[in-house]
Structures are given as C-alpha cells and as structure tokens.
C-alpha positions in Angstrom: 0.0 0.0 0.0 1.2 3.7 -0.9 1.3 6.6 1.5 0.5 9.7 -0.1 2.3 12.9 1.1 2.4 16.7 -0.4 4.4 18.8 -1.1 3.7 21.7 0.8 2.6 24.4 -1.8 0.7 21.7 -2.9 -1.6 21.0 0.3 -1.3 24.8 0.0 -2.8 24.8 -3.6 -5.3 22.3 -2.3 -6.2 24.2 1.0 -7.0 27.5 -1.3 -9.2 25.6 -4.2 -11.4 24.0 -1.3 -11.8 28.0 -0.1 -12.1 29.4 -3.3 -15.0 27.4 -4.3 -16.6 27.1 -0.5 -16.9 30.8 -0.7 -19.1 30.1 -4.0 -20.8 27.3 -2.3 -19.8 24.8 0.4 -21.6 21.9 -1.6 -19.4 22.4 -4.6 -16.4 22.7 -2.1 -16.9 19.5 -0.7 -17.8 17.7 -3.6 -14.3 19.1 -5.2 -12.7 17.9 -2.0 -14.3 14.3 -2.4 -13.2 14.1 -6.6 -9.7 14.7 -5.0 -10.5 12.2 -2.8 -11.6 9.8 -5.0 -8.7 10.6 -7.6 -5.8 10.0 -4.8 -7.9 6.3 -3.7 -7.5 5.6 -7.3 -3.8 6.8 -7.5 -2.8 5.1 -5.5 -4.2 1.2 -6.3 -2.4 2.0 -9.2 0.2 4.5 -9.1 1.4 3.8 -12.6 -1.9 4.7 -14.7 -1.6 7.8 -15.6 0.3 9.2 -18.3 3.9 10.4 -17.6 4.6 14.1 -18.3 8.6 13.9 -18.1 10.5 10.8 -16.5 9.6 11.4 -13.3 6.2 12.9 -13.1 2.7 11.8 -14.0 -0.8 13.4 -14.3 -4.1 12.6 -13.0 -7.1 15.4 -14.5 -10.3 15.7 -13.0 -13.5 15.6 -14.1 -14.4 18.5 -16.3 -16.4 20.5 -13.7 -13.5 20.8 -11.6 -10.6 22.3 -14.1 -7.9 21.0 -12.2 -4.8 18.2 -12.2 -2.8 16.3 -9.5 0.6 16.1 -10.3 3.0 13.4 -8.8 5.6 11.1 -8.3 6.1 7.5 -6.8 9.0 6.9 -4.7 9.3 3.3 -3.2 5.8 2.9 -1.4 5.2 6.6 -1.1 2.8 8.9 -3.7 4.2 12.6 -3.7 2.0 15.3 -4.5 3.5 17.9 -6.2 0.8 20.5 -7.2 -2.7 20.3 -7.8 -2.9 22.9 -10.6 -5.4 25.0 -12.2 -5.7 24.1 -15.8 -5.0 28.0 -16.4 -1.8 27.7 -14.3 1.3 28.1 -15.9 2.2 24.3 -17.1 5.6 23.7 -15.4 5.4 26.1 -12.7 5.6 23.4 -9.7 8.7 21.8 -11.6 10.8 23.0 -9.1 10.0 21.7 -5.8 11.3 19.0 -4.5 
C-alpha cells in the first residue's frame, strides 16, 4: 500500500481551491474535495496509470467541472503530490519543488 504525502505548496494549492469554491458554495467545495478524494484512492491502487509528463512525473485530470490536475511522483511505497494545478496555471510552474 502507498502513502501519499504533499508537497507543501501543494496542500497549500489544495487548501486554497477548497476555499475558493466554499466561498461560491460549500456543496461544490466539498464535492471538489471528495473528486480529489476519490482521484488520490485511485492513484494510489495503481500508481502507474496515468500518463507520464517527463521521466519522473505523472498526471491525473479531474473531471471537467473541476478544471484541475494532480501532479506526482512515486518513490518506493510513497505517492508525492507535487501540485494540484489549475488548468489556467502556468504548465511547469511546480517543476521545481522537490
């Protein structure tokens, strides 16, 4: 079984979609919250089924209402979250954390 772990501007990234859209409406907020959710439960029974976006680095897009992407690694048994971007976000902005 995989741990999953983020990076910090990630959960940070995370933390501010959940309040972006519970300022909109707290439904929508925590039905984005359970799509991320859902996505991670699926990343991590199978950690290698989404595409790769460099050697290291692979891509998970959620549903079209939500206009996001989880970015990550896998490292031994652990799933690093690197960003969890806005589609509109500049595409290799999170390259450089760690």
């Amino acid at each position: 079984m995989f741990d999953v772990r983020f990076h910090p501007d990630a959960a940070t990234e995370y933390e501010e979609a959940i309040c972006w859209y519970a300022e909109r409406s707290e439904q929508v907020a925590e039905n984005f919250d359970q799509v991320v959710s859902q996505a991670l439960e699926q990343i991590i029974q199978s950690p290698s089924r989404c595409p790769m976006i460099d050697g290291r680095h692979r891509i998970f897009i959620l549903p079209k209402k939500f206009p996001y992407h989880i970015i990550y690694r896998v490292d031994s048994e652990t799933v690093t979250v690197l960003a969890v971007a806005h589609h509109r976000r500049k595409p290799s902005y999170w390259q450089g954390r760690a």
